[in-house]
PLY file of the C-alpha trace (Angstrom):
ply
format ascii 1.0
element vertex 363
property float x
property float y
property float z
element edge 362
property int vertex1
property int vertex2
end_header
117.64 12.99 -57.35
119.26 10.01 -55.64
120.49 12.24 -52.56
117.13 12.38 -51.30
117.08 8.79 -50.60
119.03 9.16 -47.31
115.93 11.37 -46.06
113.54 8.20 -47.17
115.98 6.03 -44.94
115.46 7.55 -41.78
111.88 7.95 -42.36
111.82 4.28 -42.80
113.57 3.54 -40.02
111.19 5.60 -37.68
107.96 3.94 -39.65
109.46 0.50 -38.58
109.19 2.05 -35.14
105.90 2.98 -34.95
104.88 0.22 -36.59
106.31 -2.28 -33.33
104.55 -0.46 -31.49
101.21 -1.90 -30.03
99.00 1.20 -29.55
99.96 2.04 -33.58
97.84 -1.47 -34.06
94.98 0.25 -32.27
93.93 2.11 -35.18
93.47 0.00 -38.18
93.21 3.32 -40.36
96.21 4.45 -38.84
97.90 0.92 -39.09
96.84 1.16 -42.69
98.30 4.33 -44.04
101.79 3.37 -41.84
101.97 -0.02 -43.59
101.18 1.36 -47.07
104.01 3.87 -47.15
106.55 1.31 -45.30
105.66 -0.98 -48.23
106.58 2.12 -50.65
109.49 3.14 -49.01
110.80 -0.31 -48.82
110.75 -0.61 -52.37
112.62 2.56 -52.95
115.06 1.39 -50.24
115.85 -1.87 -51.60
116.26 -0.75 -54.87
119.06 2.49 -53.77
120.94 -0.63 -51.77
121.02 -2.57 -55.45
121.87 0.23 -57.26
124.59 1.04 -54.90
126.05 -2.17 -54.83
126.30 -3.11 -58.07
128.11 0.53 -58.87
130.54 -0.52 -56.22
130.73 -3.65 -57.91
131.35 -2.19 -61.35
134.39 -0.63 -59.55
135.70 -3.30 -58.70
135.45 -5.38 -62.11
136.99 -2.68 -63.55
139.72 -2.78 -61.17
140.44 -6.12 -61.62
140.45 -6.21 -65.19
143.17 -3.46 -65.60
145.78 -5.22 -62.41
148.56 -6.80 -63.93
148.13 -6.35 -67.29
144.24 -7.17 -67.67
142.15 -9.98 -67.21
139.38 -9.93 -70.30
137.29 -12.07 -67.95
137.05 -9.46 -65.70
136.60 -6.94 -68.63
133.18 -8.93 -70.05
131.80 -9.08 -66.44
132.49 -4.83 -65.57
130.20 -4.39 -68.87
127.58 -7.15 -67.95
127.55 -5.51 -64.29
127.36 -1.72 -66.19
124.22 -2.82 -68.28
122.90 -4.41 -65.03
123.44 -0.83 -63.27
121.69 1.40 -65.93
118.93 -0.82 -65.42
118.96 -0.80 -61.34
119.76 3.25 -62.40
116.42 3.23 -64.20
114.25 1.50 -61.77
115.14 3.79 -59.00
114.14 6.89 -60.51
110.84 5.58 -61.61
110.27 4.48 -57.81
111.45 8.39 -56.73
108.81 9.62 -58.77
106.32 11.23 -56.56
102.90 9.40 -56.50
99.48 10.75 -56.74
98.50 10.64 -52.99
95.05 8.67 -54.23
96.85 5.59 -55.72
96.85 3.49 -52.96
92.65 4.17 -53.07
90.12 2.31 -54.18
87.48 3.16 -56.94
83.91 4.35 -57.87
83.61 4.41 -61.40
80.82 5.99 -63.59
79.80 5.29 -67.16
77.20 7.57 -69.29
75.82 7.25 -72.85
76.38 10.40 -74.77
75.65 11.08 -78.34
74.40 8.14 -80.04
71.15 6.93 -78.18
70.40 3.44 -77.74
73.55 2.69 -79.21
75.38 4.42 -77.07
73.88 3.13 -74.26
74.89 -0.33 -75.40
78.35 0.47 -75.99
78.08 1.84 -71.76
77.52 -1.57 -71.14
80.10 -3.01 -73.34
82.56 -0.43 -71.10
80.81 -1.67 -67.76
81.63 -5.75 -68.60
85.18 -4.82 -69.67
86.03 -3.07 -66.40
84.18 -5.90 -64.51
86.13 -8.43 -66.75
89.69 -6.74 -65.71
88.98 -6.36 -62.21
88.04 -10.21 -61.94
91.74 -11.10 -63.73
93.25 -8.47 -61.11
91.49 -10.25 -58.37
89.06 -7.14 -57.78
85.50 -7.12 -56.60
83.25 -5.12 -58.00
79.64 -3.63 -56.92
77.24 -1.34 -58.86
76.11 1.06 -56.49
73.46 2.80 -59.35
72.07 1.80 -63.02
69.82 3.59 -65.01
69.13 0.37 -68.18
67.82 1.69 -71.45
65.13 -0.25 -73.29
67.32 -2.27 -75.58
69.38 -3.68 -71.97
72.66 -1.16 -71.88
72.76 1.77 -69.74
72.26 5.01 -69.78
74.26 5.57 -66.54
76.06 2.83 -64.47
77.73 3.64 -61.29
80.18 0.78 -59.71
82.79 0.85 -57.01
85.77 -1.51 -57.41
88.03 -2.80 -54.60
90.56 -4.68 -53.65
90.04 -8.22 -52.80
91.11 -8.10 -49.33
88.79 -5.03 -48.18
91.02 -2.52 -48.90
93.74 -1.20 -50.99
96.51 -3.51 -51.63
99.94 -1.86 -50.42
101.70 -2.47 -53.84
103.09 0.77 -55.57
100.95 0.78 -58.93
98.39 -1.95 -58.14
95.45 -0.69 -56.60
92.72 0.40 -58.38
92.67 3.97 -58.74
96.47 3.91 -59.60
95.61 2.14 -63.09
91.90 3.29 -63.59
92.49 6.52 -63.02
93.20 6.62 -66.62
89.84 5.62 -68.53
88.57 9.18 -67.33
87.36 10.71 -70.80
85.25 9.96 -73.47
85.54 6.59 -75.35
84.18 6.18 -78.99
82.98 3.47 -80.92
82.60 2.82 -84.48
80.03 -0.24 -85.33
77.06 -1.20 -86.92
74.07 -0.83 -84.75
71.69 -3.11 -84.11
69.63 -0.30 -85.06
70.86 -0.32 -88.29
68.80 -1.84 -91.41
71.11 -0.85 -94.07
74.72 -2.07 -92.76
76.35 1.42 -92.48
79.36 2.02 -89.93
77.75 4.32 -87.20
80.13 6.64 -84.38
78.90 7.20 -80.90
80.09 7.78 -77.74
80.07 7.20 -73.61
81.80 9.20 -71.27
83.89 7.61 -68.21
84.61 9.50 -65.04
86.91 7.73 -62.42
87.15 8.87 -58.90
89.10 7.31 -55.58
86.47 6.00 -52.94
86.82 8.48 -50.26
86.56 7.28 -46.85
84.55 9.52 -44.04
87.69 10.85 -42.71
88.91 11.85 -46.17
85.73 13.79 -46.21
83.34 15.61 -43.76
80.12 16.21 -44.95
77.63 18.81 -42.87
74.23 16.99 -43.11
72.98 20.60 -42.96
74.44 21.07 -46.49
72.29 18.13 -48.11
68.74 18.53 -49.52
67.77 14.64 -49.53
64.57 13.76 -51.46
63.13 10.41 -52.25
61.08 9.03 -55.04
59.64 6.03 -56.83
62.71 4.15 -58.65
62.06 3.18 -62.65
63.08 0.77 -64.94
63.63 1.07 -68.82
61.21 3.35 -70.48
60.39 4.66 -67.14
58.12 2.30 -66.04
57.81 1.98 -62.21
60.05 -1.61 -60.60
59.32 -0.14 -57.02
55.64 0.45 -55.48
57.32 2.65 -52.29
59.23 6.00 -52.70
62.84 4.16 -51.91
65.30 5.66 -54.36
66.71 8.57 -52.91
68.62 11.92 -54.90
70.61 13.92 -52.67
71.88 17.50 -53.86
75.04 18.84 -52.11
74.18 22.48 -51.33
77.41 24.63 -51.18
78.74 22.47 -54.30
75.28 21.83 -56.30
76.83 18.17 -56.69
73.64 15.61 -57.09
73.78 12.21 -56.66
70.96 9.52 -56.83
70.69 6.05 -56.28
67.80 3.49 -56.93
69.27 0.06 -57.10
68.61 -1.23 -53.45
65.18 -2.09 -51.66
65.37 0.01 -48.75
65.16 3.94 -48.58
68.28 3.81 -46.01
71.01 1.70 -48.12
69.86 3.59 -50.62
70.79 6.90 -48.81
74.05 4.93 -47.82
75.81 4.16 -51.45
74.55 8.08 -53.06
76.54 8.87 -49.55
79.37 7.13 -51.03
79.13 8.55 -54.37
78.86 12.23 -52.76
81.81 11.70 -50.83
83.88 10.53 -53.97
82.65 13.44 -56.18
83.86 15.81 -53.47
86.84 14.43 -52.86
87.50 14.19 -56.69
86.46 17.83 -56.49
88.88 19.15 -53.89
91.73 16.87 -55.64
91.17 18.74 -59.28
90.87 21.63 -58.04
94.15 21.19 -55.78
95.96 19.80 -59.08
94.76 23.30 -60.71
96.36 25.37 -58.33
99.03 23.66 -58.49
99.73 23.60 -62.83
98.64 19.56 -62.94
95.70 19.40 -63.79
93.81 15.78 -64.18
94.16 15.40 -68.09
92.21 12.38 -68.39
88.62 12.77 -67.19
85.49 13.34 -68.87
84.13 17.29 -69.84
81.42 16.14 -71.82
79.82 12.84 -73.42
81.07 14.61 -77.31
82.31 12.27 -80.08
85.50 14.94 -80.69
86.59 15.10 -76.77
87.64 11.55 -77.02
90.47 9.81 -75.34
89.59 6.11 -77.22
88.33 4.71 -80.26
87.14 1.48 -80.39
86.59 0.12 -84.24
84.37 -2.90 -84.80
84.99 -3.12 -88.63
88.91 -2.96 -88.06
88.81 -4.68 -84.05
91.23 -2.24 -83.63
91.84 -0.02 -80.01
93.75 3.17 -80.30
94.47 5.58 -77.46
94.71 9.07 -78.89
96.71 10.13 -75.53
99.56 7.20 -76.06
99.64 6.33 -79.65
98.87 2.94 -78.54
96.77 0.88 -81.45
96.43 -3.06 -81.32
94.22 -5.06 -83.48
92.46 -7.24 -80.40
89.92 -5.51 -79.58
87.60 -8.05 -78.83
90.02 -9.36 -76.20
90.16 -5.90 -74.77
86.81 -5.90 -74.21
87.22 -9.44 -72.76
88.71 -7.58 -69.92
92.48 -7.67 -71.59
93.02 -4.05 -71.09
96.47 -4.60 -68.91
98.70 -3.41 -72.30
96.52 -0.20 -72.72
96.73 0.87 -69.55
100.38 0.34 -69.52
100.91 2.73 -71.98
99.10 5.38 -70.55
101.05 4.70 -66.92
104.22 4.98 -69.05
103.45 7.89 -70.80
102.34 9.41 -67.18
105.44 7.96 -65.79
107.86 9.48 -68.76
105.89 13.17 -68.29
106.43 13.19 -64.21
110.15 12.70 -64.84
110.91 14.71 -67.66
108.91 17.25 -65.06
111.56 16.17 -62.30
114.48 16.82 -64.34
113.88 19.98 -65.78
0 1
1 2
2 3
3 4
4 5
5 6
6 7
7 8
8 9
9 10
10 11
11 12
12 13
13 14
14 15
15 16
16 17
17 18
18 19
19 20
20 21
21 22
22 23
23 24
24 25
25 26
26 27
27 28
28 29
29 30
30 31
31 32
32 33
33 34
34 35
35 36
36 37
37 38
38 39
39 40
40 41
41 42
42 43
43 44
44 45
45 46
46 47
47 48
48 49
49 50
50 51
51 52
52 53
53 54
54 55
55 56
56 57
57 58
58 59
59 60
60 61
61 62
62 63
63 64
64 65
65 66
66 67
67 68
68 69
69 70
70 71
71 72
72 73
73 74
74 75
75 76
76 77
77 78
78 79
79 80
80 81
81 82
82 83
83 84
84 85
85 86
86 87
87 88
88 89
89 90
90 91
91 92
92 93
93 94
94 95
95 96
96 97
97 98
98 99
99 100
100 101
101 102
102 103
103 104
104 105
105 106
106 107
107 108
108 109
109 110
110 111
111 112
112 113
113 114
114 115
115 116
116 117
117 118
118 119
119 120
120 121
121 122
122 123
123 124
124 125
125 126
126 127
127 128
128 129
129 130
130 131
131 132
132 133
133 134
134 135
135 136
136 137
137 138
138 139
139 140
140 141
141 142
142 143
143 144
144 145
145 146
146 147
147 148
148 149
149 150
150 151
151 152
152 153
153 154
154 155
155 156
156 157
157 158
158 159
159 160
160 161
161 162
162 163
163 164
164 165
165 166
166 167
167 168
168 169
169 170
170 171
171 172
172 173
173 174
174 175
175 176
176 177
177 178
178 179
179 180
180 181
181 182
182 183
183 184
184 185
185 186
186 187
187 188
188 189
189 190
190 191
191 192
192 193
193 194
194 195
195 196
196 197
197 198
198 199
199 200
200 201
201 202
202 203
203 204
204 205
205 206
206 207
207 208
208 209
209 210
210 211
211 212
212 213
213 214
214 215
215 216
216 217
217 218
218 219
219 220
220 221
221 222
222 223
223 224
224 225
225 226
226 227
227 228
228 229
229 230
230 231
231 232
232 233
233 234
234 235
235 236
236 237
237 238
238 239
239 240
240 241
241 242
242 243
243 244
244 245
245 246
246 247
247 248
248 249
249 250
250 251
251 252
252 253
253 254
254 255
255 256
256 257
257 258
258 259
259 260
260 261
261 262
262 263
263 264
264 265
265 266
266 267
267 268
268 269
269 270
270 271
271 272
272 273
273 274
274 275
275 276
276 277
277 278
278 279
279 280
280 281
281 282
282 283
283 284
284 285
285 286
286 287
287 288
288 289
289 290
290 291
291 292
292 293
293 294
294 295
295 296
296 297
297 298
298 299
299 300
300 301
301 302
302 303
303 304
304 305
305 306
306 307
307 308
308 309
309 310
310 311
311 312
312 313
313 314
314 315
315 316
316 317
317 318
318 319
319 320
320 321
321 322
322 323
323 324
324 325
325 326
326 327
327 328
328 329
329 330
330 331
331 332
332 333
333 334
334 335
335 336
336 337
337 338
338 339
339 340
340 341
341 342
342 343
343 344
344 345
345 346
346 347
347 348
348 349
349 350
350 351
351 352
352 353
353 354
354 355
355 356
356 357
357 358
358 359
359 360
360 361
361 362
């Protein structure tokens, strides 16, 4: 695996290039994408030049210990410097393992009540404030785009885009948003008492997640002859009217059947604008799963449909205990996790993805 670092080298070294060079600057996409994978690649880089050196250094510990009859000192440091390699050894091939090409992206994330009506709904919103709650500690911003609110104030459908603080994706391997949300695509379930519920008894519901990189409009071209856009009156729980001009807007993608709507802003237009931006990230999502497919990898982890047994998640109230049916991964915080503390979960699923795309390398 590590011979194909010498290829990543002089791919650097021409990225480093381009990258002096003024008219590169003159396209801040352009500038963008060059950055992000001369961030990646110096990662990988840095990390061959470790694990090179401290093999060589190994060498000569070893070396040294046997001259002349031995030196133990020399012995104890070859094995400290041979734990110190497996490590460097370890880190290396995680950083070789090819990326999904969306993880530098940012996000648009949906929620939906399922089975379980009004309680459902709530629990949506219990999955919308612990997203919001996590991308605040990762230094995120967050915007719903859409929200249809059910009577009793959780949703019945949320629709929010998450960023990166700085406008755009961070160039960080493994830190921008779609590289960790990307794994809350499913169903989640709870088990609670509703508020519903006169006589105390443990009820199951659930709300399905879908999780999709923002595309931008170069990522995808959209024919405005292929959109049927109509407009209507926006509503509130219950369905009463919050709006006294047609402004929200629903816009069907023809070729796809894809239909997106959005009511949350004032105006007609900006309400056109962010079902735009939904569109673009269903398609995109779209041509990605259906790439994966083709290709034998296809996305495990988002949602088929809002049904307690397609689940991905539990979330008991009675126990406050989290398990992830994908990972194994149970704790007993749950009401931290829902705090926004959902760092450790999501680290299990990225090394369980992480352990799968290797044992796929080397086999």
């Amino acid at each position: 695996m590590f011979e194909a670092v010498e290829g990543l080298v002089e791919e650097h070294q021409e990225l480093e290039g381009r990258l002096a060079a003024p008219e590169t600057h003159a396209d801040a996409r352009l500038a963008k994408r060059l950055n992000q994978r001369y961030a990646e690649l110096s990662a990988v880089i840095g990390a061959y030049r470790h694990w090179r050196q401290l093999g060589d250094d190994v060498e000569a510990a070893r070396s040294l210990a046997t001259e002349d009859g031995g030196d133990p000192g020399f012995a104890e440091e070859a094995d400290q410097l041979a734990e110190q390699l497996a490590e460097a050894e370890e880190r290396l091939r995680r950083l070789l393992v090819p990326r999904d090409a969306a993880d530098d992206k940012d996000v648009i994330l949906e929620v939906k009540s399922g089975e379980g009506g009004e309680e459902s709904a709530l629990f949506a919103g219990d999955l919308l404030r612990m997203y919001t709650r996590f991308a605040e500690q990762r230094g995120w911003r967050t915007e719903i785009l859409d929200a249809a609110e059910s009577d009793l104030g959780g949703y019945k459908s949320v629709t929010v885009a998450v960023k990166a603080r700085s406008g755009g994706s961070t160039s960080e391997p493994g830190q921008a948003p779609y590289a960790l949300l990307k794994f809350e695509g499913g169903v989640h379930r709870v088990q609670r008492v509703p508020v519903t519920e006169s006589q105390g008894r443990v009820h199951t519901s659930a709300a399905g997640v879908l999780v999709m990189p923002e595309a931008e409009q170069v990522d995808v071209t959209i024919d405005e002859n292929d959109l049927r856009i109509d407009v209507f009156r926006s509503s509130g729980p219950g369905g009463q009217s919050v709006n006294t001009t047609d402004s929200a807007v629903r816009i069907t993608h023809l070729p796809t059947g894809i239909v997106v709507s959005c009511q949350n802003e004032k105006s007609q237009l900006q309400n056109k604008e962010q079902a735009l931006r939904i569109l673009r990230a269903r398609l995109l999502a779209a041509a990605q799963e259906a790439a994966d497919a083709e290709a034998s990898d296809a996305r495990r982890s988002q949602v088929r449909t809002v049904d307690r047994s397609e689940r991905i998640r539990t979330y008991n109230f009675p126990e406050n205990r989290i398990s992830d049916h994908r990972t194994g991964y149970k704790a007993y915080n749950l009401d931290q996790v829902l705090d926004g503390d959902l760092g450790p979960v999501l680290a299990s699923a990225v090394d369980a993805d992480l352990a799968a795309r290797l044992a796929a390398l080397e086999s």
